[in-house]
N, C-alpha and C positions, 0 to 999 in steps of 0.2 A: 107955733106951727113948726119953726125948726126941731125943738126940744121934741115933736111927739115922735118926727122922723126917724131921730137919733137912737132914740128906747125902741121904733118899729123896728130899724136895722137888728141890734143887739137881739132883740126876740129870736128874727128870723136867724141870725147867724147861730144864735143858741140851737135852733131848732134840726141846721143842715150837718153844720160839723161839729159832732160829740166831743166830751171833752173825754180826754185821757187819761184824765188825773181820777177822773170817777167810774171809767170804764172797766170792767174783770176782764186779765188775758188771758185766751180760752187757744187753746191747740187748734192747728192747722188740719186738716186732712190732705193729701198724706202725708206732709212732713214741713216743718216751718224752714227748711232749707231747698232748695231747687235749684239742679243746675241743668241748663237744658240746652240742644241746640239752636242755633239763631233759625229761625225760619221755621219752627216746629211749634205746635201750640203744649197751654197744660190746663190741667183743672184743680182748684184748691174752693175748700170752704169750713166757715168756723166749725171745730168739732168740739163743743164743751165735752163732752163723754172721754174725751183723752184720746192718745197713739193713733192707732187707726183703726180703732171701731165708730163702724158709722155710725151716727146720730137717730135715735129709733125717732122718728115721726110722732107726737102725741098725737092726741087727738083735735081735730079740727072744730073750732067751734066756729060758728055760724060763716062757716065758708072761708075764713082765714087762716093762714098758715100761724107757723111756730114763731116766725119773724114776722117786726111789725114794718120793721126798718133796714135798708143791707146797702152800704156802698165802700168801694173802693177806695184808696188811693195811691196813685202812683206820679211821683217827681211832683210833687206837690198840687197833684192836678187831681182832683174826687170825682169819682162817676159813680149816678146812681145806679143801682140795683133790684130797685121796686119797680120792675115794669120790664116786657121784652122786648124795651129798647137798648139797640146795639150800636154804642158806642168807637167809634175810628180813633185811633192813635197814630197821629203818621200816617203816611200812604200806605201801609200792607199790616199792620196790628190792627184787631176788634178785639173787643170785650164786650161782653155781655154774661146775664146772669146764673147761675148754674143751674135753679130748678126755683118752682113757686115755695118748696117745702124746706131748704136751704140755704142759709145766706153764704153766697160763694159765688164765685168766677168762671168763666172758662173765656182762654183766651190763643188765638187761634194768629200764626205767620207772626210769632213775637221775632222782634229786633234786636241788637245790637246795643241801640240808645236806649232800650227798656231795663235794662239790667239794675236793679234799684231795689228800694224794702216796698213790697206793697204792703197794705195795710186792710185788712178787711175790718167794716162796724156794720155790727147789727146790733137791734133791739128787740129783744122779747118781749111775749106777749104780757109779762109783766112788769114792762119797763126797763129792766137790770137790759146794760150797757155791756157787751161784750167787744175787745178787740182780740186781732189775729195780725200776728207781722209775719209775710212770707220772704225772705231773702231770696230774691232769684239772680241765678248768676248766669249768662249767656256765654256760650263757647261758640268762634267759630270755627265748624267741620271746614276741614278740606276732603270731600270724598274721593280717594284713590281706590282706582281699580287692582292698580299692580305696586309692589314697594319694595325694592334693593335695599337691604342693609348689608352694612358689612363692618366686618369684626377682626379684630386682629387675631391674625396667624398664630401668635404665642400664647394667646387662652386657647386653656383647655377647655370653658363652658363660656354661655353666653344667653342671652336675655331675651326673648321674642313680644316686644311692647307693641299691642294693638294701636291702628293712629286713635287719638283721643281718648285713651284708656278713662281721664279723670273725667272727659263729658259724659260720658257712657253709662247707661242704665244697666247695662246686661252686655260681657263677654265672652264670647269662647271659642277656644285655638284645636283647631284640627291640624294632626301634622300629616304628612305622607302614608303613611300607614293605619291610617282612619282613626289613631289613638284621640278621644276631644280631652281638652282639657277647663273645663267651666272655671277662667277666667282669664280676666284682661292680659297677663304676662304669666309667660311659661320660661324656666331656665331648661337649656336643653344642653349635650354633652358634645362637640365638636367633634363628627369621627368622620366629616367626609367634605369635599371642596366648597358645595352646593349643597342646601337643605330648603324644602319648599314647609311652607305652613301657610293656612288658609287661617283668618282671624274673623268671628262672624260677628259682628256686633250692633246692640242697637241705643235707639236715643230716647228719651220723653219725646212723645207726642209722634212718634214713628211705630208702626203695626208689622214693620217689614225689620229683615236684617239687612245689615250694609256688607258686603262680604267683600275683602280685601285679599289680595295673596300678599305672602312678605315671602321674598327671597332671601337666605341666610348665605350669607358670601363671605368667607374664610381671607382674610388678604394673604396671600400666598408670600409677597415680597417683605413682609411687615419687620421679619428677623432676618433679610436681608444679611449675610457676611461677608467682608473680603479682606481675599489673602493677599499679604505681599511678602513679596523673599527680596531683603535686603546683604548685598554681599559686601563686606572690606577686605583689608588683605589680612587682616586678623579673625575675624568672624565672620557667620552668616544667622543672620535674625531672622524667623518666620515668626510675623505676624498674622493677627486676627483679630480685625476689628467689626464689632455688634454697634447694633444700633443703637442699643438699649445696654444700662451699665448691667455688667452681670456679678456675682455675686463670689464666682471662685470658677479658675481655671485646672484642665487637664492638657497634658503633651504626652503623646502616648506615640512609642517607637515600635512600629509592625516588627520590626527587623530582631527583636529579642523582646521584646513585649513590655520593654522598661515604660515606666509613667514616674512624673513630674508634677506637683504644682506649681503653678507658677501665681506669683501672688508679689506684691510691690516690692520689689528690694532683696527675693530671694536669689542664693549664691548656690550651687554643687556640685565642686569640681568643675569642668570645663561649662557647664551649664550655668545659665541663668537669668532672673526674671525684671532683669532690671528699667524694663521701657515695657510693663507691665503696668499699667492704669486700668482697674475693674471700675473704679468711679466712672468711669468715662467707657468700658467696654473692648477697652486693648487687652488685650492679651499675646503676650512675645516671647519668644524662646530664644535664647542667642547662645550658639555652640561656637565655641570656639576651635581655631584651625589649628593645625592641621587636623583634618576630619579623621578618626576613627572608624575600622571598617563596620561597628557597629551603628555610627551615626549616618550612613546611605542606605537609602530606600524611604518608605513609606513615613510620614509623620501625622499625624491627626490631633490637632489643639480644640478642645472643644471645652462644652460646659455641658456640664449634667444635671436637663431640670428636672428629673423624676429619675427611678430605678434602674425606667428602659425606655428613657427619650433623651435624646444629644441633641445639640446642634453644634456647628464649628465648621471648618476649616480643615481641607489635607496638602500634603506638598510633597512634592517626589523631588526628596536629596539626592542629589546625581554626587558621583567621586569628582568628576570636574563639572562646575557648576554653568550651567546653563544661563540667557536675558532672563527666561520663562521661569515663571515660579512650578510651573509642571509641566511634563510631554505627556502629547499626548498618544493614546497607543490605536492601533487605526491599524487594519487590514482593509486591503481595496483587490480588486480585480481577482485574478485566478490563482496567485497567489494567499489569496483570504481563504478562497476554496479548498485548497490544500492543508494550510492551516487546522482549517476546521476539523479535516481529517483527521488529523495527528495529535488532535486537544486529548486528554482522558478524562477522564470522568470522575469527579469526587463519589466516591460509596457513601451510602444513608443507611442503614441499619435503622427501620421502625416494626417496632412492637404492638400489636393490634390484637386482643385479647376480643375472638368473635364471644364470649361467653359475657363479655360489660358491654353495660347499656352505655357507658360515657363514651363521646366521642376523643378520638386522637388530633392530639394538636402539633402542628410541626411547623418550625421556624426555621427559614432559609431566608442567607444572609449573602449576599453578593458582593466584594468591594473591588474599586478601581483605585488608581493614585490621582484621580483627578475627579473636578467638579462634573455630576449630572446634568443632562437637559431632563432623561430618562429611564425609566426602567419598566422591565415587565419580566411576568414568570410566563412559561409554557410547559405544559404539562404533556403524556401522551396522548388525554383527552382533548378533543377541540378547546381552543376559552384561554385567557391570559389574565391574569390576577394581577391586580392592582398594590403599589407598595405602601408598605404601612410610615405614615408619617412621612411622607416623602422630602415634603416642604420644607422639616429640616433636616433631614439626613444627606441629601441631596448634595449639599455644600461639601459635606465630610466625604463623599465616595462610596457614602453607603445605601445599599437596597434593602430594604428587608421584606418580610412575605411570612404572612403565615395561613397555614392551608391546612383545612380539616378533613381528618378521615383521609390523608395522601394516599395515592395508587400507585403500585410499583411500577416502572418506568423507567425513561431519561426525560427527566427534566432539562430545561436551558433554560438561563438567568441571562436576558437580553439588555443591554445599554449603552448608551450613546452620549457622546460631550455636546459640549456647548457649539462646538464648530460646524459639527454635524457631518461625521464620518459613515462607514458602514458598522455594523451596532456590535459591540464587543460580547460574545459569550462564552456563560460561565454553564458546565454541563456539570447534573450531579445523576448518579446511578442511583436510585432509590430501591430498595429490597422491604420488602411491609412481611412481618412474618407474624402466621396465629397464634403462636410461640416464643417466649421470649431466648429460645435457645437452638442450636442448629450441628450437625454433626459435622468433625475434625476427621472423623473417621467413619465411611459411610462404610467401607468394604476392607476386612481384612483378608488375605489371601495367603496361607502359613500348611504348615504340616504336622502332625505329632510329636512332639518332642522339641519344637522348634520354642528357644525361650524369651523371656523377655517380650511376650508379645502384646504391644498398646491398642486399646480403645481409647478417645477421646471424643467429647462433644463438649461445649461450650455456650454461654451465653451471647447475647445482642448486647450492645451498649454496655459492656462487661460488667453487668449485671447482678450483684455477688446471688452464690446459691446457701440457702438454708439448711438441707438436705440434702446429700449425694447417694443415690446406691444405684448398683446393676443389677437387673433377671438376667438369669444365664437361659438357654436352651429348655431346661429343664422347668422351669419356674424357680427355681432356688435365689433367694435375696441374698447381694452381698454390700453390707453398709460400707464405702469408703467414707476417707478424710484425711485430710491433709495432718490434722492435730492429733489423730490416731497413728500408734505405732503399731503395725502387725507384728504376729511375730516369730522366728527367724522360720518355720516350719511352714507357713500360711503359704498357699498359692496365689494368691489375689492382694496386691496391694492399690495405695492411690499411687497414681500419676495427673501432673498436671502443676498449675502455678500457685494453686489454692482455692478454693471454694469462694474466700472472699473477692479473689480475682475474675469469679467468675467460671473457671474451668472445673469438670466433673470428668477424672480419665481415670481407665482400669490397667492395671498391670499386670498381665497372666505370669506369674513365674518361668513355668511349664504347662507347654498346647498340651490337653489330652482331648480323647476321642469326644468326649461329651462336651468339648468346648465349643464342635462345631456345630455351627446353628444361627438362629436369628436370637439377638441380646436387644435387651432394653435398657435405656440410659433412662434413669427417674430421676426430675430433682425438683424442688420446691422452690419457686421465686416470688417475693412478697404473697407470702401465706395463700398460695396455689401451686400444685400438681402438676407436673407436665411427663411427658414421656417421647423419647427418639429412638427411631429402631436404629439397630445395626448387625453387620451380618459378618462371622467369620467363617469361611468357606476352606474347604479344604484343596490345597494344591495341587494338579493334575497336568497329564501333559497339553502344552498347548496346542491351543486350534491347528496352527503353522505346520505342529509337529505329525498332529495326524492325519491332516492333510496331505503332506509330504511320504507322511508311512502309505496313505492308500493309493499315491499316483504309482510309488515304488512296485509296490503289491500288482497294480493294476499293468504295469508295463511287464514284470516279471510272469503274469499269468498270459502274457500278450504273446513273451518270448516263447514260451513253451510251447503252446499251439501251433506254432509256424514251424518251430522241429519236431512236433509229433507228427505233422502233416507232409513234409519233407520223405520221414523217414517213408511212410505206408505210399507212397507214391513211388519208389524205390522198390518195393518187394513186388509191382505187377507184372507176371508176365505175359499174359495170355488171358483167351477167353476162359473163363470156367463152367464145367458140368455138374449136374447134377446127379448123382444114381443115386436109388436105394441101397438099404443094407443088406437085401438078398444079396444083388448083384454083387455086392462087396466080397462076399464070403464064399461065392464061389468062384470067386477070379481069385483068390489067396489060398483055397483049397484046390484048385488045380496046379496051381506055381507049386505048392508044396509036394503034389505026386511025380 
């Protein structure tokens, strides 16, 4: 009786769980690997057919499907499949079967504790033993609504990582300007404080997206420097210490434009770098005393990590040295008002050629001898322009600004210290001309015969010219040049510094009558044509002068009348008669009888 139990068991255990060692392994639908969210369901089933094409359905004989037999197992625990009984795993996992025509799963609020190989076994309608191993690997989400990141100040780029990029089925990054990017991480290029990106992303077993913002946050303090001014009775040491070791230093003297490296152990002449550590991010200058009137004023230690990005350190060397490693310069009350008055204004010469499509670019650079809090441009337009790279220029004294298409004007270049004065500005005159060239001599004012007489015009930005010549009045072309000798007979020579300099000026020997008139200055700059009038007019007397002749005139013809009127008031005697000429002749022929 025991003996027959023992063979019952074995049968039946033969019968529930297949063996493996005799089963074919047949592909997953959709994939033998899954990684999904906790709490999300999935659905998998054997696909002998391979990858993921699904399983064509044969045909059904007598009412039964393509499996005879289908069950799971998971953490060593088998749940049938023959039947649409729905299986509990824990308090919030079910399982159940995926269809009467497929041996497969679906499984719905999967856990945590589920994370494991399940196993799918079915049995064909011709017996043959098929297994399926699915790896499932559970993640869990933290759903955020909103997410701060933040990046060091000293990259130039940076990485925008969706939360959960590797649980994720499907991502994609919208930045501010509606650009998407169809995936989980996007590098993007660091050109402003604050950068918003939306990240839209979804999971297995989710029909919806999860939509995240990530904030991109620049740390502003991250390259942090400071200065210190060490003084003895032999030297004075400006330091500059980084946060971060840097790689090679500059010392650069505003005051004659001298530059230095400074690097471990170097010496030259009264300079040198010897309490200079780049391992560690020192960088130190040590002048030795008595100071040179070249060594007061302005100093800037910096490091250059690109072409046209600094960062560093400034110090305002005084002739007697001050506690303060800088002063600061600060107008206050009605006296700042006045000031302001009396500031002048740096000239900008820009070139703006209305016949190109490309825009003009212009770079305005502000500096003080001390550390910023701030800076801003103003333009004649309403609107203030933001400075380029401020975070590290800042340290060094410097503003910079670049502005497209600039409008002629007064600009001011506005900034402020650390302490927080009234704002220090810097005024530039800006001139934008269609032209890259403009007349020395808009008006000549001369007589015939008068010699040696110049026309000049010139370029912007001294320019060099290709081509120089004049129209005279007439139409007639005359080619100057500096590398041409005329010769001793010619009326028309060049004047001016040189063509390469820039300058395009005419020399008349001798004015004659046909000089006078309106002249054209022609010259060619970077392989285009231009033209300026100018005008030599011929000498006359002035305004002053015939003004002066007509009051003289006017008073003399004033004088006259009053003694011609004098006089004929003198000669009246009497009343007078009138007679004919009868009566005439015979009052003159009676006197005669």
């Amino acid at each position: 009786m025991l003996l027959s139990h023992i063979v019952l068991i074995v049968i039946l255990a033969g019968v529930c769980i297949p063996s493996l060692a005799l089963a074919d392994t047949s592909p997953i639908f959709p994939t033998n690997k899954l990684t999904i969210a906790e709490g999300a369901g999935f659905l998998a089933f054997l696909n002998p057919n391979g990858g993921t094409e699904l399983l064509r359905q044969p045909r059904v004989i007598a009412g039964a499907g393509p499996w005879i037999h289908c069950s799971v197992s998971v953490n060593n625990v088998q749940y049938s499949l023959d039947s649409d009984q729905v299986h509990r795993i824990g308090d919030k996992t079910t399982v159940e079967r995926y269809d009467t025509e497929r041996c497969g799963v679906r499984v719905k609020n999967l856990q945590k504790a589920l994370e494991a190989s399940w196993t799918l076994y079915g049995t064909d309608q011709t017996g043959q033993e098929k297994t399926g191993i699915l790896e499932v690997t559970v993640t869990s989400i933290k759903f955020i609504d909103e997410l701060n990141v933040t990046v060091s100040g000293s990259a130039s780029t940076a990485t925008v990582n969706c939360p959960d990029k590797d649980g994720s089925r499907y991502c994609r990054i919208i930045d501010a300007d509606q650009v998407v990017s169809e995936s989980c991480t996007k590098t993007v290029d660091l050109t402003q404080q604050i950068s918003h990106f939306w990240c839209h992303t979804m999971f297995w077993g989710a029909m919806t997206e999860r939509i995240t913002k990530i904030n991109l946050i620049v740390q502003e303090d991250d390259r942090d420097v400071k200065a210190t001014v060490v003084e003895t009775e032999d030297h004075i040491v400006l330091s500059c210490q980084y946060r971060s070791p840097v790689s090679l230093c500059r010392a650069l003297s505003e005051t004659d434009n001298r530059q230095y490296l400074l690097l471990d152990g170097h010496l030259s002449g009264r300079y040198s770098a010897y309490n200079t550590k780049i391992s560690t991010g020192l960088c130190s200058l040590e002048i030795k005393k008595p100071l040179a009137p070249a060594d007061v004023g302005v100093w800037r230690i910096y490091q250059q990590l690109n072409p046209t990005d600094y960062t560093g350190c400034v110090f305002d060397v005084k002739s007697k040295r001050l506690a303060k490693a800088r002063q600061l310069i600060r107008t206050r009350g009605p006296t700042a008002k006045s000031n302001r008055l009396e500031l002048t204004a740096t000239d900008i010469e820009i070139f703006h050629d209305p016949r190109s499509s490309s825009a003009t670019v212009t770079e305005l650079t502000c500096a003080v001898p001390y550390e910023m809090d701030y800076c801003y441009l103003s333009g004649p337009t309403a609107g203030d322009y933001a400075p380029q790279r401020f975070d590290r220029l800042k340290s060094l004294g410097l503003c910079r600004f670049v502005v497209t298409n600039i409008t002629s004007g007064v600009w001011a270049c506005g900034i402020n210290d650390l302490d927080g004065a009234e704002d220090h500005l810097t005024y530039y005159n800006v001139s934008v001309y269609q032209q890259p060239g403009r007349t020395v001599t808009e008006q000549l004012t001369a007589s015939s015969g008068d010699r040696e007489q110049r026309l000049l015009c010139r370029t912007i930005l001294d320019l060099p010219i290709d081509i120089c010549r004049f129209v005279d009045p007439s139409g007639e072309v005359h080619s100057v040049s500096n590398q041409i000798k005329p010769s001793t007979d010619a009326r028309y020579r060049y004047y001016g510094k040189g063509l390469r300099e820039g300058e395009c000026g005419l020399e008349i020997v001798e004015l004659q009558d046909k000089d006078f008139g309106r002249w054209k200055c022609a010259f060619k700059v970077r392989g285009r044509e231009y033209e300026i009038s100018m005008d030599i007019v011929e000498e006359a007397m002035s305004v002053g002068a015939i003004i002066g002749i007509s009051i003289a005139a006017t008073i003399g013809l004033g004088i006259i009348g009053i003694f011609a009127y004098r006089k004929l008031n003198r000669r009246y005697t009497g009343p007078t008669y009138t007679v004919s000429s009868s009566m005439a002749n015979v009052s003159t022929a009676s006197h005669q009888s």
